[in-house]
KOLVEX-890212 format. One record per residue (C-alpha): residue in one letter; x, y, z. Coordinates in steps of 0.02 Angstrom, whole numbers, padded with zeros to 5 digits, always signed. Layout:
AXYZ;...
***
This chain:
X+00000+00000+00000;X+00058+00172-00040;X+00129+00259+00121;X+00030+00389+00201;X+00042+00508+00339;X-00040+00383+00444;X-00127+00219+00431;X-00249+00119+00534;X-00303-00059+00525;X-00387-00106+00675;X-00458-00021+00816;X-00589+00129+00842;X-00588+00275+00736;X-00677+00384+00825;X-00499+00501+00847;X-00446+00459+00673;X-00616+00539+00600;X-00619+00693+00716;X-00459+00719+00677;X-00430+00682+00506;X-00504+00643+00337;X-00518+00454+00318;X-00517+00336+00176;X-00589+00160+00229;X-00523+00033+00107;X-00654-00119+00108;X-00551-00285+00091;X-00689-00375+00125;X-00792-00276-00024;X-00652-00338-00115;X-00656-00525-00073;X-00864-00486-00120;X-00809-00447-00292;X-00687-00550-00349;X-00803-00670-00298;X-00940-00614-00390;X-00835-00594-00543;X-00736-00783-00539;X-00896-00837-00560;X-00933-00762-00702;X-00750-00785-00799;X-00665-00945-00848;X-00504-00885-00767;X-00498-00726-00662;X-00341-00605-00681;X-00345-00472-00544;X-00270-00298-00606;X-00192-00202-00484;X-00126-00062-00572;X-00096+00098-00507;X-00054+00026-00330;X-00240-00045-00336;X-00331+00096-00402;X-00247+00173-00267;X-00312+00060-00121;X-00140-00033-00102;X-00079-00135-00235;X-00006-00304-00109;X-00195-00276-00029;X-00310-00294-00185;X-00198-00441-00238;X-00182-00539-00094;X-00368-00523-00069;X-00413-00563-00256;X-00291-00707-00261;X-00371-00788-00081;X-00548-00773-00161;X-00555-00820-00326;X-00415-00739-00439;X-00302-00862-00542;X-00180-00717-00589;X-00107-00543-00573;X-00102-00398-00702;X-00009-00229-00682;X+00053-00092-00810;X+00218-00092-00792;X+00377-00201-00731;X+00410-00074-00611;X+00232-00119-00522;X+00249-00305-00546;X+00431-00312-00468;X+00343-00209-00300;X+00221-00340-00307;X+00377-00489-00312;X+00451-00387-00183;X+00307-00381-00073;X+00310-00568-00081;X+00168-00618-00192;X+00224-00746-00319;X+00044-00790-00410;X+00056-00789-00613;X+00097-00604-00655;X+00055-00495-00820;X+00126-00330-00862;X+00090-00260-01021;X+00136-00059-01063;X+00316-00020-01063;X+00421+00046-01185;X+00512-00056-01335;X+00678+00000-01253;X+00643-00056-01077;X+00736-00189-01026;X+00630-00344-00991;X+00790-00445-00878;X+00676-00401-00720;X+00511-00502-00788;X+00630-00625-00795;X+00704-00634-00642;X+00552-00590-00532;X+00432-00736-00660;X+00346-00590-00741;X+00251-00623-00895;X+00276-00446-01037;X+00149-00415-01166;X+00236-00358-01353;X+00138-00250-01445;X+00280-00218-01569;X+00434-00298-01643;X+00542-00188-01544;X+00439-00241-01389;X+00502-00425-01449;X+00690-00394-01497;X+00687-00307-01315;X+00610-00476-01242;X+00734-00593-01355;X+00896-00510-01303;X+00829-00519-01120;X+00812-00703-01147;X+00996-00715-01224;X+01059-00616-01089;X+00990-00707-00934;X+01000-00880-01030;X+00805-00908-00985;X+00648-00884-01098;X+00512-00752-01076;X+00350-00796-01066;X+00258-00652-01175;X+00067-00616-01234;X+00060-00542-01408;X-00030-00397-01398;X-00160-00364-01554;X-00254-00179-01579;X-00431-00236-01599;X-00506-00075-01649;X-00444+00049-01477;X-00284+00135-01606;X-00183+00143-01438;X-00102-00003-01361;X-00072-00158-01465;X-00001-00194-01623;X-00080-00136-01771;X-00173-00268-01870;X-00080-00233-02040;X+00071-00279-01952;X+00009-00443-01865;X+00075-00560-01973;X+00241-00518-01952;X+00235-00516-01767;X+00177-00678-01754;X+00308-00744-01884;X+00455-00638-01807;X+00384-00744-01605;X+00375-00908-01690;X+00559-00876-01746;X+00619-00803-01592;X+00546-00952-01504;X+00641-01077-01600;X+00807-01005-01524;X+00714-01018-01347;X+00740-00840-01319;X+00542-00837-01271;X+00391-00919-01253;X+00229-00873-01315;X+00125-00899-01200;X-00064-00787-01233;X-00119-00678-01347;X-00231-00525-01286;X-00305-00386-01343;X-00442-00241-01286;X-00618-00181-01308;X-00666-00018-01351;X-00841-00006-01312;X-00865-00154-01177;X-00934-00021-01069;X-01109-00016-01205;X-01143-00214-01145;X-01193-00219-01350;X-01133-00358-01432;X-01158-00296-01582;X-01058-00141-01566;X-00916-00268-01502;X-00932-00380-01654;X-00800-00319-01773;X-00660-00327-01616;X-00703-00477-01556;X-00691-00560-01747;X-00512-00466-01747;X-00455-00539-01584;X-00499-00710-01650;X-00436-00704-01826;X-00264-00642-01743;X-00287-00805-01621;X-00295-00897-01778;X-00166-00798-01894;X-00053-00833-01736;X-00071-01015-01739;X-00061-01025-01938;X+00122-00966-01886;X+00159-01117-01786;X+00119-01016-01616;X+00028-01124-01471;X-00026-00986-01357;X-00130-01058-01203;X-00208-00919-01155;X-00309-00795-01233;X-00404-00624-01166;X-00479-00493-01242;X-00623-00435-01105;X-00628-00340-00945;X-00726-00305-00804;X-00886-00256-00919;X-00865-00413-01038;X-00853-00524-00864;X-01018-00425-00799;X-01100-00433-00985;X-01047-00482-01135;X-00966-00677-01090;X-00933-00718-01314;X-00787-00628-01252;X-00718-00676-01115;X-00637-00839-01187;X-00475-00912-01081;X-00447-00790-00961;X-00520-00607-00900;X-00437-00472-00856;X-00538-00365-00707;X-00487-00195-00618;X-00624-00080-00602;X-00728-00218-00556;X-00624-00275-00399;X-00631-00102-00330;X-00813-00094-00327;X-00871+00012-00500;X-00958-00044-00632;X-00901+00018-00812;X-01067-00017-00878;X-01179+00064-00730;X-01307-00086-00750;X-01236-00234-00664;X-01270-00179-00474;X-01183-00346-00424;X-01032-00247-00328;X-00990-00171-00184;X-00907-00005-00152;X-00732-00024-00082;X-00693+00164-00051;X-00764+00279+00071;X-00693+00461+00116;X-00755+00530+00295;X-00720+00703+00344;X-00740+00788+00507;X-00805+00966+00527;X-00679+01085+00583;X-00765+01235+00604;X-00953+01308+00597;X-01022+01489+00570;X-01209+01554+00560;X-01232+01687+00410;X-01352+01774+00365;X-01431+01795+00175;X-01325+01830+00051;X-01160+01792+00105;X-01034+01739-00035;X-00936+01596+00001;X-00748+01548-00052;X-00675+01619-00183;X-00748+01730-00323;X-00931+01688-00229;X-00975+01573-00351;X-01110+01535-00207;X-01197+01639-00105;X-01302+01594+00049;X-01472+01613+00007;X-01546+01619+00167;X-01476+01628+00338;X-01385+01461+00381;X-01270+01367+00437;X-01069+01329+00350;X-00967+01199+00424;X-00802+01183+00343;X-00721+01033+00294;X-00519+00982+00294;X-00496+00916+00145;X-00502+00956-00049;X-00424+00940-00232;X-00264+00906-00146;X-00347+00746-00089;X-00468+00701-00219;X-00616+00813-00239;X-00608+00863-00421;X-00641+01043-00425;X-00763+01019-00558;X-00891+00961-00460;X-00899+01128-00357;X-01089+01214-00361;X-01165+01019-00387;X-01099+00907-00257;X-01177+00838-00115;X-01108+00753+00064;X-01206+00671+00190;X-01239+00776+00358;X-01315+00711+00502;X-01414+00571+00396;X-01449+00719+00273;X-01376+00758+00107;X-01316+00949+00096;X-01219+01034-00036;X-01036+01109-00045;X-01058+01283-00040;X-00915+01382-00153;X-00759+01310-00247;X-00667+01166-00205;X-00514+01225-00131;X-00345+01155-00096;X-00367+01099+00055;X-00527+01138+00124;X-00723+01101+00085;X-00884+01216+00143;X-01034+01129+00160;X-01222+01222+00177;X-01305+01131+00323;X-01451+01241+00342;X-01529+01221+00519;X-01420+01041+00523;X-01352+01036+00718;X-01188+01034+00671;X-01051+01059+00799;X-00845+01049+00754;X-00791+00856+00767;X-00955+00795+00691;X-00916+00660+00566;X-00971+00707+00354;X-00984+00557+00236;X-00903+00631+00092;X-00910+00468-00034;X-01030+00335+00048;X-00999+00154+00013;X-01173+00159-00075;X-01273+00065+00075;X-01342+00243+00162;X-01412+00396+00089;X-01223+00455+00040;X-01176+00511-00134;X-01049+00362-00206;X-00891+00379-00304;X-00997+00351-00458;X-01119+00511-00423;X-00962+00610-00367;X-00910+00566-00559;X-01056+00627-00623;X-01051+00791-00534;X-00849+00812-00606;X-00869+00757-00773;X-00763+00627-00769;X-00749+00445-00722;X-00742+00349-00547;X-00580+00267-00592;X-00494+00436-00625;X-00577+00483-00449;X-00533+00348-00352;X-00346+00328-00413;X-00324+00529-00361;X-00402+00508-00166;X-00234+00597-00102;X-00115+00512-00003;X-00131+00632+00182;X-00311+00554+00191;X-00287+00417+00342;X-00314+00259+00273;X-00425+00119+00394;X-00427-00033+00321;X-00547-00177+00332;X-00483-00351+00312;X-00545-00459+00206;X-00630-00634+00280;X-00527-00771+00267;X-00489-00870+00101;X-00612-00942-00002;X-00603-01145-00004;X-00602-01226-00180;X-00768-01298-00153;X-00845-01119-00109;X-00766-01067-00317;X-00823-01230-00387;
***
């Protein structure tokens, strides 16, 4: 987990949260999910990218490995070697780093590369030559995203150029993957054309003497909807970490949840502008309680004049700009004395706006939300239950 000011795992919070701003990480939500999800997928690959969506990389992956998860996926070697280092040793993708990086560690720590590229494979053949052991790699096909992956014109000649540099035992071929576009629609239709790419490239692969054993093209929305493409093996982030791509598979559970506690309250009168340039003004007399936290921590700025908390089992609205490092919230006639606790981002089980409303309000997307929750938020964080028995997955 990515080191923060302070971190709490056990024990009361009550000092923590009228203290501090707290992020709860829910292991056990977790453990709920990749549940869920290994159900629905042949064989479950757990991405922890992005330390975990930034809820601790060793955390998610211990907790998706003990309940359901066959293997690991990050973006980079730097990421999978923290993971080695942390002592996790389950099957291990990484899959976006440059043609010149040097792919010795993914063979040293058992790390499995993606090539996208010829250069990606020279890189992964002189790797093999230099250590004296073959990499295991996934050739990576564009199926229609014109970002990661190789481009389909130039297919044929990866696959040839792997089949050769497997001869020499340089590397092994071991998957081939690719990506969806539009997973998040749940319509096959609009899916069609990339899933026929990703399995003429399967086949163009083999016609070049390749025997890959795994293939994967879907994500977390093909696992939740679209299962013609999930084939040998599923690749799931989002999904772990409680949010749903597609927002119509209310099968997860929120992991996240940001607490704040009030540090200060004031009664105005009618219009009083609040924070900078106004942008609101009181518009009757009322009741501010300010907040310690803000875009420094997470709270996109864009959501200032829409965005809601929860105050005293009540939703209220920030009142003003999102600053730096502070929040003002419009309770009205609320109560509200300094220490009380403000559910910021619920864990969607109350009456408290969720990561995916918060979204809504900034324009943007929950995983670009979640992966910025700042790092002086104190982190509490619930275990997971114990492991799940092979008869429970079966």
């Amino acid at each position: 987990m990515s080191a923060t000011l302070c971190e709490s795992r056990t024990g009361p919070l009550a000092t923590l949260a009228t203290t501090r701003p707290v992020l709860t990480v829910r292991l056990d939500a977790v453990a709920y999910n990749t549940r869920v999800l290994a159900a629905r997928a042949r064989r479950l690959m757990a991405v922890v990218k992005a330390d975990g969506f930034g809820l601790g990389g060793a955390d998610v992956a211990r907790t998706a490995l003990a309940h359901g998860a066959r293997a690991l996926g990050v973006a980079t070697l730097t990421e999978a070697v923290e993971l080695r280092t942390a002592g996790i040793g389950a099957p291990l993708l990484s899959w976006l780093d440059a043609p010149g990086a040097d792919p010795s560690d993914a063979v040293l720590h058992g790390v499995d590369v993606a090539v996208p590229s010829l250069g990606h494979l020279e890189a992964a053949v002189a790797a093999g030559r230099r250590t004296g052991r073959a990499v295991a790699v996934h050739l990576y096909l564009d199926c229609g995203t014109a970002r990661d992956g190789c481009a389909p014109e130039l297919w044929p000649a990866l696959c040839a150029a792997a089949w050769r540099a497997e001869l020499t035992g340089a590397v092994r071929v071991v998957g081939v993957m690719g990506h969806l576009a539009c997973a998040a629609s749940l319509d096959p239709q609009a899916n069609a054309d990339a899933t026929a790419r990703f399995v003429h490239g399967v086949a163009r692969a083999r016609a070049a003497g390749l025997r890959p054993a795994l293939r994967h093209l879907g994500a977390t929305a093909a696992v939740l909807g679209l299962p013609a493409t999930r084939f040998d093996l599923s690749r799931v982030g989002a999904g772990l970490v409680g949010i749903d791509p597609t927002g119509r598979c209310p099968v997860l559970h929120a992991v996240a949840q940001v607490t704040a506690p009030v540090v200060q309250v004031r009664d105005v009168g009618a219009g009083v502008g609040v924070g900078y340039e106004h942008t609101y003004r009181t518009p009757a007399p009322t009741r501010l309680a300010l907040l310690p936290l803000g875009y420094a921590d997470g709270l996109p700025v864009t959501a200032s004049g829409r965005a809601q908390v929860l105050v005293h089992g009540r939703r209220r609205p920030l009142a003003g700009r999102v600053s730096m490092d502070q929040v003002v919230v419009d309770v009205g006639d609320l109560p509200v004395r300094t220490g009380d606790v403000v559910t910021v981002i619920g864990a969607g089980d109350d009456l408290a706006p969720t990561l995916t409303e918060w979204a809504g309000w900034a324009g943007t997307l929950p995983h670009e939300l979640l992966t910025g929750l700042g790092r002086r938020l104190v982190r509490h964080v619930v275990p997971a239950p114990p492991s799940t028995s092979p008869e429970e997955l079966a």
